[in-house]
C-alpha positions as a Python dict, from the first residue, in 0.01 Angstrom:
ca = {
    (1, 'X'): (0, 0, 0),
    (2, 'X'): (232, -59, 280),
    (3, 'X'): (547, 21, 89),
    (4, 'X'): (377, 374, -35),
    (5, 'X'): (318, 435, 298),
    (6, 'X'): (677, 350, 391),
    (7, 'X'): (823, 562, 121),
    (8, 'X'): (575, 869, 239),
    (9, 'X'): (698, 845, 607),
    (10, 'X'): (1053, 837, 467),
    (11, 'X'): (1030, 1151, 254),
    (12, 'X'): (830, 1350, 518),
    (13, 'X'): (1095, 1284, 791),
    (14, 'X'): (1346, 1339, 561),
    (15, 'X'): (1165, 1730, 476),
    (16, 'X'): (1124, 1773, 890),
    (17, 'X'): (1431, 2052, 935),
    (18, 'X'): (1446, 1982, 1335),
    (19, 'X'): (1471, 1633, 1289),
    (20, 'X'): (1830, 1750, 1100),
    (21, 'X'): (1906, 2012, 1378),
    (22, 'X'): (1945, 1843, 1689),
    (23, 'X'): (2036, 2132, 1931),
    (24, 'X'): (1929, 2484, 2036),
    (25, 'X'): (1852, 2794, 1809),
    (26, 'X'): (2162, 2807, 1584),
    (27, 'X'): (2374, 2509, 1776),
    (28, 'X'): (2352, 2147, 1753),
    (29, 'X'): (2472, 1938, 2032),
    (30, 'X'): (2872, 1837, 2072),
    (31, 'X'): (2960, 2153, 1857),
    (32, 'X'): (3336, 2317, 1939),
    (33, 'X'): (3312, 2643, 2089),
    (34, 'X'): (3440, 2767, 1766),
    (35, 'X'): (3141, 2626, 1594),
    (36, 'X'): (2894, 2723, 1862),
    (37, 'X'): (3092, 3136, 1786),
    (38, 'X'): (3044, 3096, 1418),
    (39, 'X'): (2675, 2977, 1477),
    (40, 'X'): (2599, 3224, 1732),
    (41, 'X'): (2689, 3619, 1676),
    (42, 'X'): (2814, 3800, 1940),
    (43, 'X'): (2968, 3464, 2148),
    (44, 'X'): (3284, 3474, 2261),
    (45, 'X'): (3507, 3238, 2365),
    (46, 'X'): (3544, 3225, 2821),
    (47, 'X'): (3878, 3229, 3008),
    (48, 'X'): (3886, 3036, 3300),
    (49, 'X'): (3503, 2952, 3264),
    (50, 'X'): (3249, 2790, 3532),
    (51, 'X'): (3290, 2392, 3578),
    (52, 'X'): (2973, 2184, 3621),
    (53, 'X'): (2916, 1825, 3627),
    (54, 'X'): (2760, 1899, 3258),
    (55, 'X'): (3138, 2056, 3154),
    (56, 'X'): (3305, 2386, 3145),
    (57, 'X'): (3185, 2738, 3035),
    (58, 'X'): (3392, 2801, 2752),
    (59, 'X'): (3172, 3038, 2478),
    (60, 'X'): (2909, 3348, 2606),
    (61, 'X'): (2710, 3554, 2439),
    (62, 'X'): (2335, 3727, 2438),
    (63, 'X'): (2024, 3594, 2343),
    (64, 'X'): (1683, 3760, 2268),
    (65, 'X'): (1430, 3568, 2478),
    (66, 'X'): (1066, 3712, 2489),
    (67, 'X'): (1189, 4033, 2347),
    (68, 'X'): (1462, 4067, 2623),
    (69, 'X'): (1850, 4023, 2567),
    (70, 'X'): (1961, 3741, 2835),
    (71, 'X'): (2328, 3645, 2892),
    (72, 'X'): (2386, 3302, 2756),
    (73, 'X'): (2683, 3044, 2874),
    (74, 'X'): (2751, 2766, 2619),
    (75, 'X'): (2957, 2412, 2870),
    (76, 'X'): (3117, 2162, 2673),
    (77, 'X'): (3237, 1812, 2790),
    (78, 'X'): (3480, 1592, 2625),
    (79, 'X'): (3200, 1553, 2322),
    (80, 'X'): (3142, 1882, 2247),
    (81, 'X'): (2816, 2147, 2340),
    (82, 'X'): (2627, 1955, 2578),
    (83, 'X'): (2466, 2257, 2775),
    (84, 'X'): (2311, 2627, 2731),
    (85, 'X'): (2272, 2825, 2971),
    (86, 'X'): (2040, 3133, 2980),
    (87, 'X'): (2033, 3356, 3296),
    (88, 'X'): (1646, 3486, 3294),
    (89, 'X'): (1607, 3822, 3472),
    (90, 'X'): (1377, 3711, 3782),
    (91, 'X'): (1095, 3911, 3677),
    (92, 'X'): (1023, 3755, 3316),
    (93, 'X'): (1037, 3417, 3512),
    (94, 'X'): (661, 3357, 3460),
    (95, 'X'): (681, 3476, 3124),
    (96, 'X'): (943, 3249, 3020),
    (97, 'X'): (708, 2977, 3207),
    (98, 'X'): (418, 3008, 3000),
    (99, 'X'): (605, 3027, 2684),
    (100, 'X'): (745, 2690, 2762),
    (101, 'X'): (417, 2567, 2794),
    (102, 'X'): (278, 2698, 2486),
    (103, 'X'): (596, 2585, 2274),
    (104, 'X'): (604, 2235, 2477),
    (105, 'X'): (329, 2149, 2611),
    (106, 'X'): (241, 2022, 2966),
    (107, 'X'): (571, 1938, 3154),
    (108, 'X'): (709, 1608, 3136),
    (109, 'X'): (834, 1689, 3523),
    (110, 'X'): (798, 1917, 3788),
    (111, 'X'): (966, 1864, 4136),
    (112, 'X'): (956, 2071, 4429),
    (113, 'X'): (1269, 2067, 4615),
    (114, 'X'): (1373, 2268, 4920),
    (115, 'X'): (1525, 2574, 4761),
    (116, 'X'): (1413, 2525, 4409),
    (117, 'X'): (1164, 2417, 4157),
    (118, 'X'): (1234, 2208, 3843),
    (119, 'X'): (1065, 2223, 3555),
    (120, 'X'): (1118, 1963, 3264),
    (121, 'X'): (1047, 1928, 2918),
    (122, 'X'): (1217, 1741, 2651),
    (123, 'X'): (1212, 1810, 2276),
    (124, 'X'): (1225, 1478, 2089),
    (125, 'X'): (1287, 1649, 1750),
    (126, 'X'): (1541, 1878, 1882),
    (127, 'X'): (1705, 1592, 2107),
    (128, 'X'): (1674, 1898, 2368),
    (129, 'X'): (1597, 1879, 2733),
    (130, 'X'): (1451, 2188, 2882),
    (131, 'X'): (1509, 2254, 3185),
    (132, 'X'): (1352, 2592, 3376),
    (133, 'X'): (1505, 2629, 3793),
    (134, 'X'): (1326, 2851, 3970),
    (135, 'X'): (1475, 2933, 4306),
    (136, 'X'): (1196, 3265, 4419),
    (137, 'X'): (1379, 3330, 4749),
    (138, 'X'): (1698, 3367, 4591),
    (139, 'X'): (1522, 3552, 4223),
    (140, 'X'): (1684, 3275, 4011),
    (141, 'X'): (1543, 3168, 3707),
    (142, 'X'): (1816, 2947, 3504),
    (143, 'X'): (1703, 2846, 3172),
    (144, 'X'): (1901, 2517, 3018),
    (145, 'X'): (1932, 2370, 2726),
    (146, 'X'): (2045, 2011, 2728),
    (147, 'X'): (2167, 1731, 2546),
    (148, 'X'): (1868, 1451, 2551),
    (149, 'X'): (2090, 1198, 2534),
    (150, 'X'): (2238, 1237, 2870),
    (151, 'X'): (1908, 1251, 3046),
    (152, 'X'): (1596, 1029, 2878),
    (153, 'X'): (1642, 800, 3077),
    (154, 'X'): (1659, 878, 3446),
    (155, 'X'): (1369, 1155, 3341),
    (156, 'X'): (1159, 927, 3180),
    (157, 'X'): (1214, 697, 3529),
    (158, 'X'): (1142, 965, 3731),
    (159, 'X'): (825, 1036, 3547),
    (160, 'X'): (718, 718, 3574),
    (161, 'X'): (694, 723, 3965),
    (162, 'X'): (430, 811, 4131),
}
C-alpha cells in the first residue's frame, strides 16, 4: 500500500505545473534578459540600468496588475533573473495588499521600520518571495518578486523570533 501511495504522490507532483515553473508570471528564476523579453511581451532590454545588491536592471516592460498597467524592472545577478520589480501606483497599494492575502495567505512577515513597512510572503511552489514595501509618507508601494533561494533562510529566522 505504501508503494501505491508512493507512486500516487509521484505522478501528482509530477501533473503540479508550478512545481515546473519556478518564477513569476511568464519567467522562471536565473533566465537571460533575452529569455525574460521572449517570455514577457513588450520588455525591453535597459541601458545603463539601476544596480541593487539583488543585481542590475537590465529588461522593462508593463504588467497588468489588478486591472492596471504597472511598469515592471526585471535585475539579474551573475545567475540570471533573480528579481522583479513592479512600481504600484500609491493609490492601488491596499488593493494590491489584499490580493496578496487572498492569493497567499496570512504573511509569513511583517516589520515596521522607520520609513517603511515590509510585507513578506513566500511561494514554495513558485520558489517566489513576495515582497510588498510600503513607504505612505513618501507614496511608495514596490512590489518584488524574488528568488526563494536567496532568502528562506534569514526569513524563516526572522520569523521565528519573537
Amino acid at each position: 500500500m505504501t508503494r501505491i501511495w508512493t507512486i500516487v504522490t509521484a505522478l501528482v507532483l509530477a501533473t503540479v505545473p508550478a512545481a515546473a515553473h519556478a518564477g513569476w508570471a511568464a519567467t522562471e528564476w536565473d533566465m537571460s534578459p533575452a529569455q525574460v523579453e521572449a517570455a514577457m511581451p513588450g520588455t525591453k532590454p535597459v541601458k545603463r540600468g539601476e544596480v541593487l545588491s539583488k543585481g542590475q536592471a537590465r529588461s522593462a516592460g508593463q504588467y497588468v496588475l489588478n486591472g492596471q498597467a504597472v511598469r515592471t524592472t526585471y535585475y539579474y545577478d551573475d545567475k540570471g533573473l533573480s528579481l522583479v520589480m513592479l512600481r504600484v501606483p500609491f493609490k492601488a497599494c491596499g488593493a494590491t495588499l489584499d490580493q496578496l492575502q487572498r492569493d497567499h495567505g496570512r504573511p509569513l512577515r511583517i516589520s515596521d521600520q522607520v520609513i517603511l513597512r515590509l510585507v513578506i510572503w513566500h511561494d514554495e511552489p513558485a520558489q517566489t518571495r513576495i515582497r510588498l514595501m510600503v513607504s505612505p509618507g513618501a507614496e511608495i508601494c514596490n512590489l518584488h518578486f524574488e528568488r526563494l533561494s536567496t532568502y528562506r533562510e534569514i526569513d524563516l529566522a526572522a520569523a521565528a523570533r519573537p
